[in-house]
Backbone as CSV, one residue per row, in Angstrom:
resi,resn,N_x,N_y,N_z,CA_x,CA_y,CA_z,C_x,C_y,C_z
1,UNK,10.829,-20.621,-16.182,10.642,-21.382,-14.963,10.970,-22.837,-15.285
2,UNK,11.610,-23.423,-14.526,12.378,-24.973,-14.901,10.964,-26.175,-13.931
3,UNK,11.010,-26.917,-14.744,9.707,-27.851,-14.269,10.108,-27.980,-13.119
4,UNK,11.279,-28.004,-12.612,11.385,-28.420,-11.043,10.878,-27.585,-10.104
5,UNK,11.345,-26.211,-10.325,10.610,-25.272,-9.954,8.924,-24.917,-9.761
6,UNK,8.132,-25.543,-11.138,6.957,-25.197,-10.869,6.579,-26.746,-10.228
7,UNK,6.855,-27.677,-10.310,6.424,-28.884,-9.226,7.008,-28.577,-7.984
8,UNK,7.316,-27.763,-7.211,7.917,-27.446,-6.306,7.389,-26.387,-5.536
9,UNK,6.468,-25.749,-6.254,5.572,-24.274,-5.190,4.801,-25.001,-4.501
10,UNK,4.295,-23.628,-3.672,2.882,-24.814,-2.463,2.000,-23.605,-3.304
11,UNK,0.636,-23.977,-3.046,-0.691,-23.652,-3.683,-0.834,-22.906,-1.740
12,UNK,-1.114,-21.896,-1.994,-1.476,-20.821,-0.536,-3.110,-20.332,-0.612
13,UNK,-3.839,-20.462,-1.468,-5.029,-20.375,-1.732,-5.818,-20.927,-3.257
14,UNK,-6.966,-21.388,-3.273,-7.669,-21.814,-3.936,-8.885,-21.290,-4.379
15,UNK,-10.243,-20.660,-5.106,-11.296,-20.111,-5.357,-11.772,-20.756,-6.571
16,UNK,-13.153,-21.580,-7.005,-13.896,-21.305,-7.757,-14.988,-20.669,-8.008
17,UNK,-15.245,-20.158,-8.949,-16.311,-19.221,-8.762,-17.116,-19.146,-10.510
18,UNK,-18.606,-20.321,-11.094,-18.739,-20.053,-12.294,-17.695,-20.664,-13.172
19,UNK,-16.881,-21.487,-12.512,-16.264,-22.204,-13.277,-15.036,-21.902,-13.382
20,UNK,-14.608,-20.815,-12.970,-13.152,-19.997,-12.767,-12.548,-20.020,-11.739
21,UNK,-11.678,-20.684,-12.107,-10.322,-21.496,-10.782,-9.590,-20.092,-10.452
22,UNK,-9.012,-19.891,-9.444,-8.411,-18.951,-8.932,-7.283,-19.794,-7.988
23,UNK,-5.825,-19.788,-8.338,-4.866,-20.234,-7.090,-3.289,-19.221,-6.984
24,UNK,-3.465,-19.403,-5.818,-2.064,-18.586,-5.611,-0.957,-19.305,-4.863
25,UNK,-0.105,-19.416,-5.695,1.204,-20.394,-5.972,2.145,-19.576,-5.136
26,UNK,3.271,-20.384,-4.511,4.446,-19.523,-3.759,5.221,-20.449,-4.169
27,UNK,6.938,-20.457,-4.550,7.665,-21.186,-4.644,9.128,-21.040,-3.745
28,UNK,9.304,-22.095,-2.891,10.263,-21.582,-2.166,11.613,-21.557,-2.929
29,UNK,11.895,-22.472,-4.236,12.897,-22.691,-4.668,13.498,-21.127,-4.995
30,UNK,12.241,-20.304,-5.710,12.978,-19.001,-6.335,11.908,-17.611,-5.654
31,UNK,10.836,-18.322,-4.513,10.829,-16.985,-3.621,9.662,-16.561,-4.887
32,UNK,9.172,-16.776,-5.624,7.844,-16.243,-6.252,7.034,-16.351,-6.222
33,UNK,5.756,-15.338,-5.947,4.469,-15.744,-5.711,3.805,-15.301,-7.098
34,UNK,2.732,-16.551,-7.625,2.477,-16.238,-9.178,0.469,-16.496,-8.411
35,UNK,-0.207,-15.789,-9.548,-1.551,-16.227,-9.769,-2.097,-17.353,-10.957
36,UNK,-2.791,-18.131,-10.719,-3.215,-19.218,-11.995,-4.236,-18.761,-11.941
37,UNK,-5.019,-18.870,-13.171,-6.635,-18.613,-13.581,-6.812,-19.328,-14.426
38,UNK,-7.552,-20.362,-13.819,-8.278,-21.497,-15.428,-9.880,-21.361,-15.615
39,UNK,-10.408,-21.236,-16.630,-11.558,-21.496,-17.136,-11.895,-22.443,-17.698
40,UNK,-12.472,-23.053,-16.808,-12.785,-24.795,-16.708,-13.552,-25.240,-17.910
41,UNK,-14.944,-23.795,-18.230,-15.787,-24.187,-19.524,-14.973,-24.150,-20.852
42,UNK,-13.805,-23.375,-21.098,-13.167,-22.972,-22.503,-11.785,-23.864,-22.618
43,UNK,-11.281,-24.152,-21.464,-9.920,-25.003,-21.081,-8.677,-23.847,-21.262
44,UNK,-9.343,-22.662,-21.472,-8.141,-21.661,-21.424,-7.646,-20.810,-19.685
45,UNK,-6.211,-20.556,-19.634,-5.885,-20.516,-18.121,-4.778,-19.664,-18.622
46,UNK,-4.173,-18.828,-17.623,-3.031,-18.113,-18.307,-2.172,-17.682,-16.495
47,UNK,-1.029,-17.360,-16.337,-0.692,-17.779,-14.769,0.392,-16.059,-14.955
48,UNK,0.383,-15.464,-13.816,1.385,-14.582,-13.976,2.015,-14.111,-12.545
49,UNK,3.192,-13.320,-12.664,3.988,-13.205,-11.440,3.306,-11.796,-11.015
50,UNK,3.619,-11.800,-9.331,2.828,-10.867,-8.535,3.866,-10.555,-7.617
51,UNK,3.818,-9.011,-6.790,4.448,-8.691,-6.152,4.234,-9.763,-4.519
52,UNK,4.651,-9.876,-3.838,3.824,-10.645,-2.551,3.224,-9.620,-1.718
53,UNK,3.460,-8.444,-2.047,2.924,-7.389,-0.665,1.375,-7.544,-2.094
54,UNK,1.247,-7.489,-2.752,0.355,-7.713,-3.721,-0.673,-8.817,-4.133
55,UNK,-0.042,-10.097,-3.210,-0.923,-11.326,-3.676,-2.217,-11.783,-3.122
56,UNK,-2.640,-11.068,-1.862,-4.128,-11.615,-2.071,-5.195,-10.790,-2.726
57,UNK,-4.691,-9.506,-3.268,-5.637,-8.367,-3.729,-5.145,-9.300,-5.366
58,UNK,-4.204,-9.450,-5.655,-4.297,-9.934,-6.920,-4.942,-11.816,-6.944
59,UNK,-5.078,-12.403,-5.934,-5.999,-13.348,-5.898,-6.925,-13.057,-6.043
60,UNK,-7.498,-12.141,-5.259,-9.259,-11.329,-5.418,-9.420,-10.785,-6.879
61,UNK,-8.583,-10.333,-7.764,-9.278,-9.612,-8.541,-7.711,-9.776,-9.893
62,UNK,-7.681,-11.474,-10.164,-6.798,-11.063,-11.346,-6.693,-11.242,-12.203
63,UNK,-7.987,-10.908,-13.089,-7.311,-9.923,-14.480,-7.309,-8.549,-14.337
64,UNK,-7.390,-8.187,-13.233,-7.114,-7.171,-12.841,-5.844,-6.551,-13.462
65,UNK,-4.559,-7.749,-12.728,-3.471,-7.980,-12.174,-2.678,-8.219,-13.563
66,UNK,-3.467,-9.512,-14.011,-3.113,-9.823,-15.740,-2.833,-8.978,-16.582
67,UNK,-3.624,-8.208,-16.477,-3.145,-6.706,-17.464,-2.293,-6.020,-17.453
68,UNK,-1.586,-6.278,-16.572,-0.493,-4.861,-16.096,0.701,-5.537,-16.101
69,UNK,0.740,-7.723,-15.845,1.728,-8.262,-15.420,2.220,-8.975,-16.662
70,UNK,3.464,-9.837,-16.728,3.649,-10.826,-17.558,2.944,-12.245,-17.402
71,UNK,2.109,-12.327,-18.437,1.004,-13.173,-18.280,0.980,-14.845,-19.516
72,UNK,1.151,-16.038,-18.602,1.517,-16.816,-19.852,0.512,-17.701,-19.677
73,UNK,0.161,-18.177,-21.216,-0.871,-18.786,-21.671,-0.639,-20.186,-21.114
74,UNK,-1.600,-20.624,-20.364,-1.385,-22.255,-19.523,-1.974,-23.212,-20.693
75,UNK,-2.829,-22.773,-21.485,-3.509,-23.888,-22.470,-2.634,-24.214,-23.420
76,UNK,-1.891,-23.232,-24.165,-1.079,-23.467,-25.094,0.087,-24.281,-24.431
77,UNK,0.784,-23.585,-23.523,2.224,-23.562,-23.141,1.974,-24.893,-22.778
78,UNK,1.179,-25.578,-22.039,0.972,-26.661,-21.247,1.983,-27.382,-20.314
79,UNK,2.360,-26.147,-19.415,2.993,-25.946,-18.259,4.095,-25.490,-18.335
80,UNK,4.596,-24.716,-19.763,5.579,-23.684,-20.067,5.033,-22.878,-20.472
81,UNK,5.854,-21.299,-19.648,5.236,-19.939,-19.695,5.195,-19.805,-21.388
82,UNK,4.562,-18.799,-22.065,4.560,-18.634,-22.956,4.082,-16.879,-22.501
83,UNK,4.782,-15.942,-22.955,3.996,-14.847,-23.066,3.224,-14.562,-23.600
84,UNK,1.915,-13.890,-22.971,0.807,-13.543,-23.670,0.414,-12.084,-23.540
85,UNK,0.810,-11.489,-22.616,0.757,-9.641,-22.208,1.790,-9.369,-21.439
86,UNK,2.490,-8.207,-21.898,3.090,-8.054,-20.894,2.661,-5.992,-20.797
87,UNK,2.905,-5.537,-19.545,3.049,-4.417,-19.180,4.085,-3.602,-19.019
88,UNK,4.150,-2.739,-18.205,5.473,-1.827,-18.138,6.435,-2.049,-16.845
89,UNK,7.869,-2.492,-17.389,8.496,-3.428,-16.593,8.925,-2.087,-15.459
């Protein structure tokens, strides 16, 4: 994902809950809807791509979603994907 690209999505929903950020990103540049999850107490966050017929059930519930998707580490990468799981493409 090219920085222009990720300064460039709109944020379509927001959730904290216990300290756990929940947002769901859309980008018009390349048409992707991704999930972010930060954990505010540890500073660890990890962001991954979602189907859109898929994105508010994977807002509600994603590490659900994380597990199954390509999932990149936001703490390390520090705003470059980095893979951290991936599933079956």
């Amino acid at each position: 994902m090219t920085a222009t690209a990720f300064t460039e999505r709109r944020e379509l929903a927001h959730r904290i809950n216990d300290g756990i950020q929940v947002s769901l990103y859309w980008s018009r540049a390349t048409n992707r809807v991704t999930v972010a999850v930060l954990d505010s107490h540890s500073g660890e966050g990890l962001e991954f791509d979602v189907d859109g017929s898929n994105a508010l059930d994977a807002f509600k519930h994603p590490y659900a979603y994380a597990a199954t998707a390509h999932a990149w580490d936001l703490a390390e990468s520090r705003g470059r994907p980095i893979p951290v799981a991936s599933g079956s493409d």
